[in-house]
N, C-alpha and C positions, 0 to 999 in steps of 0.2 A: 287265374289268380288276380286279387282285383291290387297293383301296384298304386300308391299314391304318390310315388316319387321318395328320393329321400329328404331326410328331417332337416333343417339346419342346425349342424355340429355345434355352432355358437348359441345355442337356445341353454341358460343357463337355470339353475334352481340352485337355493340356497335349504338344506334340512334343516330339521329343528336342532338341533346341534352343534347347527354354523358349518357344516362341511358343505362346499361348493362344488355342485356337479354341471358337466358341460353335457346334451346328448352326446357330443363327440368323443368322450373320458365311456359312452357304456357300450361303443362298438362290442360285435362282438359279441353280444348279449340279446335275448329278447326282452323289453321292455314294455311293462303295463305304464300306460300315462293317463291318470286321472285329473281333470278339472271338476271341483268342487267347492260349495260354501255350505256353512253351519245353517244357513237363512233357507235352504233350497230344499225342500218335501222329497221331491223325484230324486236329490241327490243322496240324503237321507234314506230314500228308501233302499234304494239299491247297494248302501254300506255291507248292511249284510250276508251279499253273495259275494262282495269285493273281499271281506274279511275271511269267507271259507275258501274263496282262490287261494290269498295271499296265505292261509294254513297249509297248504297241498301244496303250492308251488315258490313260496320265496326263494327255497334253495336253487331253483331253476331258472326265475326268470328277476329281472330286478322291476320293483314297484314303485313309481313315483307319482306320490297321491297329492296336490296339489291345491292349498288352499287360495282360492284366488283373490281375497280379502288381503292375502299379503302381509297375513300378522300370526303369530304362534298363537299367545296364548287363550285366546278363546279355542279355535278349532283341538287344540290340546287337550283343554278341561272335557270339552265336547267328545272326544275320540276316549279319554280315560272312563270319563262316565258310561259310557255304551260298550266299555271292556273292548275296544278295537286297540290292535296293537299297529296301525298301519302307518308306514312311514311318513313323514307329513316334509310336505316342503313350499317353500311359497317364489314365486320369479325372484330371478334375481338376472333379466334380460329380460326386453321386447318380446312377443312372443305374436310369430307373424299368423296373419288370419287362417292362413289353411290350416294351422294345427288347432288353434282353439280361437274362435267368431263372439265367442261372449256366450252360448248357448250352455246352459248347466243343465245337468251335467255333459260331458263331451270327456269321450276318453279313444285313445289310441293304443296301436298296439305297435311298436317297433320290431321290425323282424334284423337278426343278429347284421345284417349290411349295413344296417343305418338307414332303411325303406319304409314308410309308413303303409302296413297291409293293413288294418282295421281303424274306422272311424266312425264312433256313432254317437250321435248325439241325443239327450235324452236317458230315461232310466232303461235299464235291460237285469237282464242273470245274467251274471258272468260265472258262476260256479254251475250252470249246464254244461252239462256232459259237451256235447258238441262243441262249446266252445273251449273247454277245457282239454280238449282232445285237436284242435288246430293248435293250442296254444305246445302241446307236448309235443307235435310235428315239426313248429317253428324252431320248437328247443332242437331237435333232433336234426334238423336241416345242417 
């Protein structure tokens, strides 16, 4: 099992909503962590398999989709327009290089201890089987 160590608790995000999450507040939980912008093809592309996870699995694991522009309302209009309903949050802390280097897209996967198991940078499927099936083991752990 490939451990990346744990996340630091104080790594914060702000929704579109205004509710402030700390990683340390979703112990406990498995956590999809997406970095993306409205500007980015590869991140754009891969919306799509992020939006059929997030149908199959919200109830299971928590998603925090991360615009790194740092501002709602574009990424908003952007996310209504293409019918995604995916949670949108932008920093609201530093956000140290080993979780996100500036590489879009770049997404993580937090396993329920607070351990970074999945980092990959670039487009992928995330609604493959395969992966949708570590992600229901991490739930199960």
């Amino acid at each position: 099992k490939d451990v990346f160590g744990p996340i630091d608790k104080n790594i914060a995000f702000t929704s579109s909503n205004g509710d402030l999450i700390k990683m340390g507040d979703l112990q406990g939980k498995v956590v999809f962590l997406n970095f993306w912008a409205t500007w980015c093809p590869p991140c754009i592309a891969e919306m799509p398999s992020i939006q059929k996870l997030y149908n199959q699995m919200s109830n299971e694991i928590e998603f925090v989709f991360v615009d790194v522009d740092g501002q709602f309302e574009k990424p908003l209009s952007f996310l209504k327009k293409h019918n995604y309903n995916l949670p949108l949050f932008v920093s609201a802390s530093p956000i140290p290089e080993t979780v996100f280097d500036g590489s879009l897209p770049t997404t993580l996967v937090i396993d329920k201890k607070g351990n970074v198991v999945f980092r990959h940078r670039g487009m992928s499927d995330y609604s493959d089987k395969s992966f949708v099936a570590k992600l229901r083991q991490l739930v199960a752990e």
